[in-house]
Each structure stands twice: as C-alpha cells, then as structure tokens.
N, C-alpha and C positions, 0 to 999 in steps of 0.2 A: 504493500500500500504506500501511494506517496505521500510524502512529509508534508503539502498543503491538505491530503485528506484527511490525516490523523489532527493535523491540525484543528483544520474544521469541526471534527469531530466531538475534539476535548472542549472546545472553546461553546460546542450545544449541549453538551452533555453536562457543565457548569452552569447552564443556562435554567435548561431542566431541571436540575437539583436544588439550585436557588427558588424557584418556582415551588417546589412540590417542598420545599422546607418552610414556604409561608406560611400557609394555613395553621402550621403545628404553632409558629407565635403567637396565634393570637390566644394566649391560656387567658382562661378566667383570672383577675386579679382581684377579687371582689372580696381575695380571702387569704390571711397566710398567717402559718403557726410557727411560732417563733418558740426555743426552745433553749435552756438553759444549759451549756456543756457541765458535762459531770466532771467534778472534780471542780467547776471555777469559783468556790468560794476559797481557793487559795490561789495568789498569781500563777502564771504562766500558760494558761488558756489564751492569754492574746496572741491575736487580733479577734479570734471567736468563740470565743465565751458565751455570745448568742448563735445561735445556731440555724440561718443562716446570718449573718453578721449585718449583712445590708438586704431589709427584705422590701416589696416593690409590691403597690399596689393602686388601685385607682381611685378616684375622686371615690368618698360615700363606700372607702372597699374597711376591711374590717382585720387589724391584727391580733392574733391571740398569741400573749404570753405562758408557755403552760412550765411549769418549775417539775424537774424529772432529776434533780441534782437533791441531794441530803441533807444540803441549809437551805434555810432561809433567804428567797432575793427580790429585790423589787425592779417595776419596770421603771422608770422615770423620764421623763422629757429634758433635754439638756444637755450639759456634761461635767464633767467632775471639777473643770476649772470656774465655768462660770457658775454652777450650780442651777439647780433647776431652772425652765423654762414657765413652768406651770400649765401647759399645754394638756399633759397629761400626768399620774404618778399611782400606782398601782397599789402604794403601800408594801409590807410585809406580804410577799405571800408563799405559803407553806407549799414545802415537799407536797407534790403530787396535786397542786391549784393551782389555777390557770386567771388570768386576767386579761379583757380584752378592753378592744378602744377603736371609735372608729372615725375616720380622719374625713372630714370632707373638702380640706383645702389641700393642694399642691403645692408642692414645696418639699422642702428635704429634714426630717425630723432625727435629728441626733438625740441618742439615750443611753441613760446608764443606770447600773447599781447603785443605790446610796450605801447600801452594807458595805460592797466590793464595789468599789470604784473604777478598780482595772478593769470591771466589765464594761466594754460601751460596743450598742449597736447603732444602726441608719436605719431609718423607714425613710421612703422616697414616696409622694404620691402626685402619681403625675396619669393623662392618658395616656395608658398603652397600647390601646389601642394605633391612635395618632403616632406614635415613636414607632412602633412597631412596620407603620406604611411607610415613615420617612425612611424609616430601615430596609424597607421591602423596596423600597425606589433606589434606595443609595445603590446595592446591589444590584440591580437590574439595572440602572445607568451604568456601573463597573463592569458587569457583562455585556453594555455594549459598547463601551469604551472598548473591551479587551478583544472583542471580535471586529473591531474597526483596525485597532492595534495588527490585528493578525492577519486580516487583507491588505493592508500597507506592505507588510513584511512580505505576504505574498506576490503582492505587487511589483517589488521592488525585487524578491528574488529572482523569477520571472524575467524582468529588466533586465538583467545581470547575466541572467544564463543567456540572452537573445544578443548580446553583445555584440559587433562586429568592426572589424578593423576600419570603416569607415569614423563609429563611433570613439574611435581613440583619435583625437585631435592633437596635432603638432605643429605647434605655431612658432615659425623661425622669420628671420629675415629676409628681402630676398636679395641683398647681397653683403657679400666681406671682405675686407682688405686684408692685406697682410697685418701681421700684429694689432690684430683686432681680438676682442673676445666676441663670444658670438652668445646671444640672451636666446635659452629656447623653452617656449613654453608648452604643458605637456595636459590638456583635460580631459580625465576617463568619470564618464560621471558625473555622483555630486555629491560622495559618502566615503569611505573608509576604502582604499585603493593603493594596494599594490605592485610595483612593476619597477623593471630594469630601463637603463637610458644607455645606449653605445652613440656616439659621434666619430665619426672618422673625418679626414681630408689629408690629400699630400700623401697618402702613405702611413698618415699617422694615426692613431686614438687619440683624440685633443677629450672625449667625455664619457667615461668610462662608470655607470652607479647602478650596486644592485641592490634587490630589497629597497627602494623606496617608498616610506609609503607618508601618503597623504591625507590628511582629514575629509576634505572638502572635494576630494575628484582633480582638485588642480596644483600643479607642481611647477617649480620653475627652476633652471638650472644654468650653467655660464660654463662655453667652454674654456681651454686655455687656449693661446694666443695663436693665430694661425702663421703658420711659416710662410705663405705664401695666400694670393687674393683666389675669392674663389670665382671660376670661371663653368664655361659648358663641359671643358675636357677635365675640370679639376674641380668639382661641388663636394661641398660638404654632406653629407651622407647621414640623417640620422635615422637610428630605427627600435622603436620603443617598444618592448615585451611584457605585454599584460601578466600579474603574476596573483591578479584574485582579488573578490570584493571583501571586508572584514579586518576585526581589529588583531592587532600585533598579536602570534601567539596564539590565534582561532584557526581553526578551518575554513581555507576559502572559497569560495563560492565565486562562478563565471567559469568563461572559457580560458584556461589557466595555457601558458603558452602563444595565446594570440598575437601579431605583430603589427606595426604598423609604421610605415618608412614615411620621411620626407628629406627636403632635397635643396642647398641653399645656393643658387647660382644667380647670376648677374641678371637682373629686370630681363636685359633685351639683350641675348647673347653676341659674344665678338664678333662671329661672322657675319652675323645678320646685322649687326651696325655695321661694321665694312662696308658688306652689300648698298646698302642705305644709303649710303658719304659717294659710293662709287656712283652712283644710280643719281643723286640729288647733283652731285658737282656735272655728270652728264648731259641734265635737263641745261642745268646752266649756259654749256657751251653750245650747244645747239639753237638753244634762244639766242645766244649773242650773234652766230656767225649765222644766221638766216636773218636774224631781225623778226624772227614771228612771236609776235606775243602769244601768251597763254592764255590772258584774261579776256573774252568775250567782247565783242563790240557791244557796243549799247545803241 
C-alpha cells in the first residue's frame, strides 16, 4: 500500500474515533461522590486526600461528601490559608456519613479539612455540556487541520517525485573575462534541497561543491577566477546534480541523481560578430562606390 494511502487512512480513522468518543463526554454531571482517602487524617495523602481531588459538575449538579476513613472530617468551603469561605461547611462528620451540597453558581470552589488541613479539594461548576462541544470542535478542527497538513505533504511529495531537469534552474551570466569570478545561481524548488554544483572552463574545475543543501530551493555560488575569457570554442560548462528533497540526515525524497547543464558564453558569439563587421563594412563600400542610397525616396 502506498505511503499517501496509509496516510489517508490514519488521518480518517483519527477522525472517526474522535467522532465516536463524543457522545461518551457528555456524562451526567448532575452528580458526584467525593470520598475521603483512608489513612488522610495523618499527612501524606497529598494532593488526594479527596478522592477524586478536583470533582466537576454542572450549574444546580449536587456533591456528596461520604467519610469511608476512621476519623472524623469535614467538608468546608475555602482553604486553610485564608480560612473559610462560608459558601458551604459540612461540620464534623463521622466514619461512614456523608454530606452533601448543591452549587448553583459557576465558578471554581476550593475546600478543605478544618480537622486536617493538609486535606484540600476543587469543585469546579461550570457547563459541561458547553466545554464539552468546545472540546468536541477543538478536535474536529485538529483533524482537519491534520488532514489539510497531510495533503500539503502529499502535494508537495508528489511535486518532488515529478521533478524534471527542466525544473532545476541555472542562472549564470552570459559572458566572462579572464580573471573574473563568475556568480551562478542554482533554484530546485522552494523547500529543503539537496544537490552537487561542478563548473568547468579552460580545462579547469574553477567550482567544485557536494552535498549542498539549501533551505529555501535557492543557492548561490562564485566560481574562482577564470584563466582565460569565455568564448563559443571555450564556455564555461556548468552542470548541477539533484541529490533529494529533505532535511540534513533524513531520507530523501525526488529523482535522486537528476542533472541539469548550463552554458556561459559570449551574448553574440566571435564569428558571428566577424561575420557582422564583414557584412556591415561591405554595405558601406558598395553604397559609397555606386552612390545608391538605401533609404527610400519619398
């Protein structure tokens, strides 16, 4: 199977499962038992001493305290620094009682022991319903952030593998003197790009670089000076080797090996300006020893 179907694949099958794990958030919150850890009328029960430590319920939903520990403990509204809120406070209440309370405003209700201090719980009461959707949207936007993500990539691999020597651009001068350097610019792309650069002229290597690689698809390079100017019988020669799309140290991706020449000689080569100087000084003497003009009577 190919790597764009598995793709595909995992990126709905994410989708699906986000989906089919909605329904199960919406639990009743109309209700929750809150439970004291055994053993936390001595420290080291923290952080949960209540059991669950932060319980979660909705506008008008109803907590119950129930004491399943050997002392004595109460529920109380607040915390141990600032001391009660007066929100709520349970009293005393024995081994094996329970105390409830039921909240109709939103907000976040911190509590604790007055016996044992170190106990402190959270009541949260908020719609969960409402949390719950914003929740069920986040992730349904995530999945399809992540399956937009995953056609880019495919997009773009795609791109990569279709490559062709056309699309490797070499941008040179189109002429050079002797003891010149020569500026040649190199775009594959527009991403994370590998490839070799050889220059020749004269007989020589003047630009020799392997393994470069480029951010952006675009690279620029300077040969060294040439010994001689380049002409039709004597051009500069360059020819650039694709060597894969990806970052340093990855596997790369495209047609790994492809090539693509270019060629740095004189605008309008030597013989053919010759020709030209031969051909224009010609017109000259012909018009002079006849006397015929060129330009048109009127």
């Amino acid at each position: 199977m190919k790597t764009k179907t598995i793709g595909s694949l995992f990126v709905l099958f994410a989708i699906a499962s986000m989906a089919a794990a909605v329904p199960s958030a919406y639990a009743d919150h109309a209700k929750v038992v809150v439970e004291n850890a055994e053993g936390s009328m001595t420290p080291g029960c923290e952080p949960d001493c209540f059991i669950p430590a932060t319980a979660t319920i909705d506008p008008g939903g109803e907590v119950v305290f129930t004491n399943n520990d050997i002392a004595a403990h109460t529920s109380t509204a607040g915390t141990p620094t600032d001391g009660p809120s007066g929100v709520w406070d349970s009293s005393l209440v024995m081994p094996g009682s329970s105390y409830s309370v039921t909240l109709d405003e939103a907000g976040e209700y911190p509590y604790f022991c007055m016996v044992h201090p170190w106990m402190e719980g959270l009541v949260i009461v908020e719609d969960s319903h409402a949390a719950e959707e914003a929740a069920a949207a986040e992730e349904a936007a995530a999945a399809e952030a992540a399956a937009a993500e995953l056609a880019a990539a495919e997009a773009a691999a795609a791109e990569q593998m279709t490559l062709s020597a056309n699309d490797i651009v070499i941008s040179v001068p189109e002429s050079a003197d002797a003891n010149e350097v020569v500026a040649i610019d190199v775009t594959i792309g527009d991403s994370h790009v590998t490839y070799d650069i050889v220059a020749t002229h004269n007989g020589e290597t003047i630009l020799d670089e392997s393994g470069v690689h480029v951010h952006t698809g675009e690279g620029s390079h300077t040969t060294s000076a040439l010994t001689a100017p380049a002409s039709d019988d004597n051009p500069i020669d360059v020819t650039v080797t694709f060597q894969g799309f990806g970052m340093p140290g990855d596997d790369k991706t495209g047609p790994i090996g492809l090539t693509s020449t270019a060629q740095v000689v004189p605008e309008f080569g030597t013989i053919a300006a010759l020709i030209l100087v031969v051909a224009i000084a010609s017109i000259i003497a012909i018009t002079a020893k006849s006397k015929v003009s060129l330009m048109p009577k009127l």
